[in-house]
C-alpha positions in Angstrom: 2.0 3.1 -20.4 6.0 2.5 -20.4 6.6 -1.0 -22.2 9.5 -2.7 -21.6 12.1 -2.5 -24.8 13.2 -5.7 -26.2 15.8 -6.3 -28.1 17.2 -9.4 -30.0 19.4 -11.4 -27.7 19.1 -9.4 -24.6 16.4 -9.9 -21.7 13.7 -7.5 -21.2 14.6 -4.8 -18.9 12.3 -4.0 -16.3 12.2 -0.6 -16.2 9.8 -0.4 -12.7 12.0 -2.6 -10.9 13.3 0.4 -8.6 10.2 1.7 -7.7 7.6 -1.3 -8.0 7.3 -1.3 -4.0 6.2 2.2 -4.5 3.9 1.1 -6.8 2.3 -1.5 -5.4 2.3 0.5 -1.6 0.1 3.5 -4.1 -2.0 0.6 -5.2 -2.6 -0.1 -1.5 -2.7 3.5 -0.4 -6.5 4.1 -0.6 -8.3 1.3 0.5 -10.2 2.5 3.1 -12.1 4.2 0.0 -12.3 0.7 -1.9 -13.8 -0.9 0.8 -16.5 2.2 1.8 -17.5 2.3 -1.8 -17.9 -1.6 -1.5 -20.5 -1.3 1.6 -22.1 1.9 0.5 -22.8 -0.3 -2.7 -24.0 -2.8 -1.0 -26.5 -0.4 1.3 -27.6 1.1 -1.9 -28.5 -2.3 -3.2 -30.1 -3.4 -0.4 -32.5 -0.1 -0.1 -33.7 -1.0 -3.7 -34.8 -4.8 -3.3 -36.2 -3.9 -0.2 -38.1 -1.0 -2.0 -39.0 -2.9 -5.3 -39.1 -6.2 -3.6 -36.1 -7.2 -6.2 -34.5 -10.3 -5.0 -31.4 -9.6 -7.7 -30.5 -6.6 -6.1 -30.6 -8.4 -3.0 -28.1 -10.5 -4.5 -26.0 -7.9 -5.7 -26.1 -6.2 -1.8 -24.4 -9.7 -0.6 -22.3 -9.7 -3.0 -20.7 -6.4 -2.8 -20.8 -7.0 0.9 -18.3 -10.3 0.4 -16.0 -8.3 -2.0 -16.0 -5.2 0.6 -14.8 -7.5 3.2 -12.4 -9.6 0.5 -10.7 -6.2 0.1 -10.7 -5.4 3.8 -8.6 -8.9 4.5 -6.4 -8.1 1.6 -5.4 -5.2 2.5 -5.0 -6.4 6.6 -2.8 -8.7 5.0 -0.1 -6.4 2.8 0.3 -4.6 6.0 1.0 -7.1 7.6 2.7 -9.9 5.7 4.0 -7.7 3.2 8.0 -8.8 3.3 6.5 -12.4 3.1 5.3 -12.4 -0.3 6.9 -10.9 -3.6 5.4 -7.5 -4.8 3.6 -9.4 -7.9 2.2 -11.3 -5.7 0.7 -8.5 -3.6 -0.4 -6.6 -6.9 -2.0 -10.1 -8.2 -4.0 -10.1 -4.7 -5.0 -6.4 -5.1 -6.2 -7.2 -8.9 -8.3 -9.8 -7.9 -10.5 -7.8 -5.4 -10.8 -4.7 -8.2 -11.9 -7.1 -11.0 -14.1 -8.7 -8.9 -16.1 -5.2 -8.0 -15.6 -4.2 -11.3 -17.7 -7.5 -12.7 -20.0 -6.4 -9.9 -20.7 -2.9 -11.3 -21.0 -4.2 -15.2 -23.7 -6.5 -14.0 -25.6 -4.5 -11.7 -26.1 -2.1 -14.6 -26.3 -4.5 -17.5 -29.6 -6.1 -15.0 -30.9 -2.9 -14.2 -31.3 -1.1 -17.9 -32.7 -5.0 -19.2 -35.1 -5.7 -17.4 -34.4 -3.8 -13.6 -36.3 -1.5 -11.3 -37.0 1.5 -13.1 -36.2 3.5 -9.7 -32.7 1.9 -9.8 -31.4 3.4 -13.0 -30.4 6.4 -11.6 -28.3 5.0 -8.7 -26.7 2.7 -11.5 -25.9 5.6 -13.3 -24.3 7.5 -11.2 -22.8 4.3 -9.3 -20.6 3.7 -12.5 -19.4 7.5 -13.7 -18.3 7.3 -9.6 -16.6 4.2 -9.7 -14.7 5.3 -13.4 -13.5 8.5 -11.6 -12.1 6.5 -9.0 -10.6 4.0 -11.1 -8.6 7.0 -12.6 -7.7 8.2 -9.4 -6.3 5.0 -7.4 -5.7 2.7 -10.5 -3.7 4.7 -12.7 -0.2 3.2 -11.2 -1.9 -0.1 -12.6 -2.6 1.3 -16.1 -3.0 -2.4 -17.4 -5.3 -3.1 -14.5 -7.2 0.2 -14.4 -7.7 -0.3 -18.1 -9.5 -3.4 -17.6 -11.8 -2.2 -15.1 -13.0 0.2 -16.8 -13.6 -2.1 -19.9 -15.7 -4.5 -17.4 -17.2 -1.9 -15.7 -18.8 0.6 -18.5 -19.0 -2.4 -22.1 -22.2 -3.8 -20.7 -23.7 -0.6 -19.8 -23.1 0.7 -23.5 -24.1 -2.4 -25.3 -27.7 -2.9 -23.3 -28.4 1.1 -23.8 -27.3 0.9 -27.6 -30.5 -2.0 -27.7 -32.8 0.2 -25.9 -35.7 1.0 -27.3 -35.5 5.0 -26.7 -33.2 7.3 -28.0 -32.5 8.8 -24.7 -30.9 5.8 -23.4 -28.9 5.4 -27.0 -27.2 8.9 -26.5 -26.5 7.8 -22.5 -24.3 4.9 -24.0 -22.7 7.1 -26.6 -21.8 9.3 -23.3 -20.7 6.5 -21.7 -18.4 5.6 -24.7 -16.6 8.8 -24.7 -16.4 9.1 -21.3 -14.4 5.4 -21.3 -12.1 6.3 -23.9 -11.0 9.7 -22.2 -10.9 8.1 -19.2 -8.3 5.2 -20.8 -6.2 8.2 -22.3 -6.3 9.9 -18.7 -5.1 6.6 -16.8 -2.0 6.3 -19.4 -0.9 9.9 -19.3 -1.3 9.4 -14.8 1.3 6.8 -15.0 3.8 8.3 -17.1 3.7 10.9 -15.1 3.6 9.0 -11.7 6.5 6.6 -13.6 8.4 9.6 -14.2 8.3 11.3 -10.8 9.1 8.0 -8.7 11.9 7.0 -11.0 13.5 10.4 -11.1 13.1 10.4 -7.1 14.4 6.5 -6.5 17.5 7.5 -9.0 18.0 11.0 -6.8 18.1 8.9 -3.7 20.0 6.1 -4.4 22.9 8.9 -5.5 22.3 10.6 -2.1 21.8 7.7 0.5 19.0 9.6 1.8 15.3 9.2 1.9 14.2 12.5 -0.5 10.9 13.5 2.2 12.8 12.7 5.4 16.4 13.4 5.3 17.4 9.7 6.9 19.1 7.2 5.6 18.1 4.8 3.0 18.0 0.9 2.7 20.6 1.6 0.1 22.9 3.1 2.6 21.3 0.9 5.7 23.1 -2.5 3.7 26.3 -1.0 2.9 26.2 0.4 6.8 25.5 -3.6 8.0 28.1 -5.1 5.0 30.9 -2.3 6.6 29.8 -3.6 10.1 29.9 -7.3 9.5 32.4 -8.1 6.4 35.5 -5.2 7.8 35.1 -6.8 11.1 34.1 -3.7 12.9 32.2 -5.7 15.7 34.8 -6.6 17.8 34.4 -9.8 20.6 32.2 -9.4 23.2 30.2 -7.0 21.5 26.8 -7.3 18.8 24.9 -5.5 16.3 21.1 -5.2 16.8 18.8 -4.5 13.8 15.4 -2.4 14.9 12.8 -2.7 12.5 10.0 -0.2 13.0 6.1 0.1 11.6 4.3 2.9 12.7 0.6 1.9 14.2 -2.5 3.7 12.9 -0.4 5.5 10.2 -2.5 4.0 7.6 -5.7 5.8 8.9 -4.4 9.3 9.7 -3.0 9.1 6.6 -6.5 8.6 5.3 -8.2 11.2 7.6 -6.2 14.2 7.2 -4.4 13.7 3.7 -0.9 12.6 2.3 0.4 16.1 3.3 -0.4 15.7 7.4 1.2 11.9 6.8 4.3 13.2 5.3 4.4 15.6 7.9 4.2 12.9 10.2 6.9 10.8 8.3 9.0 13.8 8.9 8.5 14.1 12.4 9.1 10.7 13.2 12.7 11.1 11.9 13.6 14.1 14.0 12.2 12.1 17.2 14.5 9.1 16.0 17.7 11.0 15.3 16.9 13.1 18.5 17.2 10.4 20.4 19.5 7.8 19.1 23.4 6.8 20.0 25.9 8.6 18.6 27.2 5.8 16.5 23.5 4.2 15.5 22.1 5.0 12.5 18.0 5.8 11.6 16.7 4.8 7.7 13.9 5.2 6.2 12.9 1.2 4.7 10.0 2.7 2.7 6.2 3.8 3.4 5.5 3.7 7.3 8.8 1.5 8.5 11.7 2.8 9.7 15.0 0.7 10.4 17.5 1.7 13.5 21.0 -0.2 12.9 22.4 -0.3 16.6 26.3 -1.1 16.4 28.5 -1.9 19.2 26.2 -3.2 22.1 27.5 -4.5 25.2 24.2 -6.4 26.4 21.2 -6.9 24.6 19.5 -5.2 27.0 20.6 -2.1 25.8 19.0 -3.4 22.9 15.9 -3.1 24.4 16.1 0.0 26.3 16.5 1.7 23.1 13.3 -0.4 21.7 11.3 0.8 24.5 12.3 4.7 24.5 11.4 4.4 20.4 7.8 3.0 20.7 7.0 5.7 23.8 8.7 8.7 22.0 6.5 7.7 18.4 3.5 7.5 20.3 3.5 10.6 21.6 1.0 12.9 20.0 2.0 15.3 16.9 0.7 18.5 16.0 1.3 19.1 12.4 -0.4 21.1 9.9 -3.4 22.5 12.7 -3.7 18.5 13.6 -3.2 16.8 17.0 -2.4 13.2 15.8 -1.6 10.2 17.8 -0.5 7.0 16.1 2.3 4.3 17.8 5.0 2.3 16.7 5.6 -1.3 17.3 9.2 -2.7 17.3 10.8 -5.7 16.2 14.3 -6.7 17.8 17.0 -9.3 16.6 20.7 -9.1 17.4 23.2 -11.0 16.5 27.8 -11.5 17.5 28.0 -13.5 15.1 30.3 -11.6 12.3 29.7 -14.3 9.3 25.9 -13.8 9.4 24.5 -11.7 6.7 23.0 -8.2 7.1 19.5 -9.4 5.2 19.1 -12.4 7.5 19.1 -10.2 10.5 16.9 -7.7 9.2 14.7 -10.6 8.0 14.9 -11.9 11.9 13.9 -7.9 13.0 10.9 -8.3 10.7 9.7 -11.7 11.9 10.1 -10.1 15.6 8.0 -7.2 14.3 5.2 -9.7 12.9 5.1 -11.1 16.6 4.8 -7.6 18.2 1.7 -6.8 15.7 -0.1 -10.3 16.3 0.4 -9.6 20.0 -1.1 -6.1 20.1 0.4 -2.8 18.8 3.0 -0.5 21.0 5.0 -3.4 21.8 8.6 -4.6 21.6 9.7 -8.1 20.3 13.0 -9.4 20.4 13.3 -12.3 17.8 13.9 -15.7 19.5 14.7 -17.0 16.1 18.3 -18.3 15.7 19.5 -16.1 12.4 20.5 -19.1 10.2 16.9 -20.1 10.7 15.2 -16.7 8.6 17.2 -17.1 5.7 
């Protein structure tokens, strides 16, 4: 793992600051597989107390069951409320969840190689070298998190086989042991490498004003677009500036279905159908993940505001065939507009984004335009 450098007399410098939304949106990435491992756990638990009449692993079936779901509501939650909370906050909400589980999995084998079922010691087994490999996979952008998963997870099962009576069960905890360590050396080297990528990319970017997978602008250029529009007085009387702030609808699941490459693919197509169809003088951005931002200078009425809205969500949710793949996902819209040249270009995307939040909780493919006076969002 990168530690920050300190040095006397200066503040540590955060050297993830650029890319810790990317971070934290990996983190997220893959919890449709956190939460299936959750209830197949809890199935798996439920088949053994029912088989040995164990009332502990009935237990443990609940309990994986309340963590699935835990995990399920987090998750609903970053994608929705994401710009209401800081990113530590977020990863502080996904931590919880993966220590929880991770206690989970320590105790279900530290109960089952004590004094459990004999028929459940191979599902505990093979439950915990799963749940390691998958650790690796999803954790690694969490190295101090993943870290202590694994720790949780995989001590107890070492230290109750190391006091079992046969040698068998000794050389299974030795296995264990090395498996853990490689396993810590694996989540380290994942991170500098995934450290190493994103920064490089975020660095490219920012020099080039463009998102690196899709060609559009990025928020870096979307502010100094708005700070032109509002600060050199380029929006003249009588006319506004409208902010669209875009999520894609079922992204998150194709994504998951048919593989990051079909949803870059996507991602990709989505800008072409944007720039196909926008104003000459508008501009399309990439904000990060599935949300896209249209700046819309120049308007005359904010119905033309919403004309453009409207044409956006029907175009998106049109189907896409990329990669062999039909795919149909949406895109709901948030709206907010504003004449008012000594507002700032953050509280009107800010306004756009509590707009959006409206569209969701109403139902997805719709258009909201905010109703929330600008000074208001701040």
């Amino acid at each position: 793992m990168i530690l920050p450098h300190f040095s006397k007399g200066r503040p540590a410098v955060d050297k993830e600051a650029p890319i810790r939304a990317e971070l934290i949106d990996l983190l997220y990435a893959s919890t449709f597989n956190v939460v299936f491992i959750g209830f197949a756990a809890a199935f798996f638990c439920s088949l053994i107390a029912r088989k040995a009449d164990d009332d502990v692993f009935a237990a443990f079936a609940v309990i994986a069951l309340l963590i699935a779901a835990l995990r399920f509501v987090i998750d609903r939650a970053y994608k929705y409320f994401r710009e209401r909370h800081t990113t530590r906050f977020w990863e502080a909400a996904h931590s919880a969840g993966s220590l929880l589980f991770s206690i989970l999995v320590g105790a279900i084998g530290t109960y089952t190689f004590w004094r459990g079922p004999e028929e459940a010691q191979l599902f505990s087994a093979v439950f915990l070298v799963s749940y390691c490999t998958g650790i690796v996979t999803r954790l690694a952008v969490r190295p101090i998190l993943a870290i202590a998963c694994i720790k949780i997870a995989t001590l107890p099962y070492i230290v109750v086989l190391l006091f079992h009576a046969l040698f068998l069960y000794k050389m299974l905890a030795l296995f264990l042991l090395m498996m853990s360590l490689a396993s810590l050396q694996l989540i380290r080297t994942s991170y500098r490498l995934t450290f190493d990528v994103l920064i490089t990319r975020a660095e490219l970017a920012a020099l080039a004003g463009s998102d690196p997978l899709t060609g559009l602008a990025n928020r870096f250029t979307v502010d100094q677009q708005l700070q032109r529009l509002f600060l050199g007085q380029q929006v003249r009387p009588g006319q506004a500036v409208a902010v669209h702030f875009i999520d894609l609808d079922h992204f998150k699941a194709a994504n998951d279905t048919f593989g990051h490459a079909v949803g870059d693919a996507i991602l990709v197509e989505v800008a072409r159908r944007l720039n196909d169809m926008l104003p000459a003088d508008a501009i399309a951005a990439r904000r990060g993940g599935d949300e896209f931002l249209v700046i819309q200078p120049h308007l005359e009425a904010s119905l033309d505001a919403v004309r453009l809205a409207k044409r956006i969500t029907a175009s998106l949710s049109q189907p896409y065939a990329v990669m062999g793949q039909e795919v149909t996902i949406g895109a709901s819209v948030g709206v907010a507009a504003t004449d008012n040249t000594q507002e700032t270009p953050q509280r009107l995307i800010v306004a756009a984004d509590h707009a959006l939040y409206e569209a969701k909780r109403k139902g997805r493919g719709l258009v909201e335009f905010s109703k929330v006076a600008i000074q208001q969002v701040a």
